[in-house]
N, C-alpha and C positions, 0 to 999 in steps of 0.2 A: 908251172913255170918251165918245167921240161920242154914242153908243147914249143919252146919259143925258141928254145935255147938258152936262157937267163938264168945264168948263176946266179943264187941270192949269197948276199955277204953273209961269209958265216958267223960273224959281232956280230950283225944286227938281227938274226934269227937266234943267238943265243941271249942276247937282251930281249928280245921279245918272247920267248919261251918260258925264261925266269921268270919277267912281268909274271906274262899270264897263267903260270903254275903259284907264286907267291898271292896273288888277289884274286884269283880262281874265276877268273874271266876269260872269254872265248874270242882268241884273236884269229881274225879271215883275212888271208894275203891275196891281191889277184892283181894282173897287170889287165890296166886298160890302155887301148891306142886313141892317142885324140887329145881334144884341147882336156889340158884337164879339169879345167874351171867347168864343163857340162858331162865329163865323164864321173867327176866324183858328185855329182846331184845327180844321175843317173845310177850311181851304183847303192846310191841311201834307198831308193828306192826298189830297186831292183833286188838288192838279198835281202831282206831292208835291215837299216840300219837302226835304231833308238836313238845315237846320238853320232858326233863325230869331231874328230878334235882335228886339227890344220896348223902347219905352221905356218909364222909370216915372214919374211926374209927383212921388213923391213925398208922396203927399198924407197928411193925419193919420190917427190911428189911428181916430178918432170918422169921419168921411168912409169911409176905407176899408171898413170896419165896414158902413155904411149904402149906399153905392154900388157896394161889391165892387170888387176889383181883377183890371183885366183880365190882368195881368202877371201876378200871383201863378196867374191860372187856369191862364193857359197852359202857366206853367213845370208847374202841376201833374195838362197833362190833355194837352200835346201829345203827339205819337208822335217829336216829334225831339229834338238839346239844343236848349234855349232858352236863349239869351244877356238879360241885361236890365244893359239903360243906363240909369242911375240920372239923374234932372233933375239940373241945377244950376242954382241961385238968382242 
């Protein structure tokens, strides 16, 4: 993340640190450039992933429609299961 110059937020490195020290799981951070609906089915692939979780924002049918969703892509283009966690308002 240096490489870019991208401060990562230090809440959400120490929430994911915690995670993945309490359930002794191995969390990979990387930045990709690009749509990210074929960046993250590029990246399961690529370190490869087992699975991978997404969130949705929820957004309307009119939005979705016109911006595409990256969730629905992935669930319906990765090589792993995809999990998606739905927003709450």
């Amino acid at each position: 993340m240096k490489r870019y110059g991208v401060k990562p937020d230090p809440e959400t490195l120490d929430i994911v640190t915690t995670a993945a020290r309490q359930t002794q799981i191995e969390v990979l951070m990387k930045i990709y450039w690009g749509d990210p609906r074929e960046k993250l089915c590029e990246a399961i692939d690529t370190i490869p992933l087992s699975c991978i979780i997404v969130g949705n924002r929820g957004l309307g049918t009119l939005k979705r429609a016109i911006m595409g969703s990256v969730s629905n892509y992935v669930v319906n283009n990765a090589s792993c299961p995809v999990t998606v966690v739905k927003h709450h308002v």
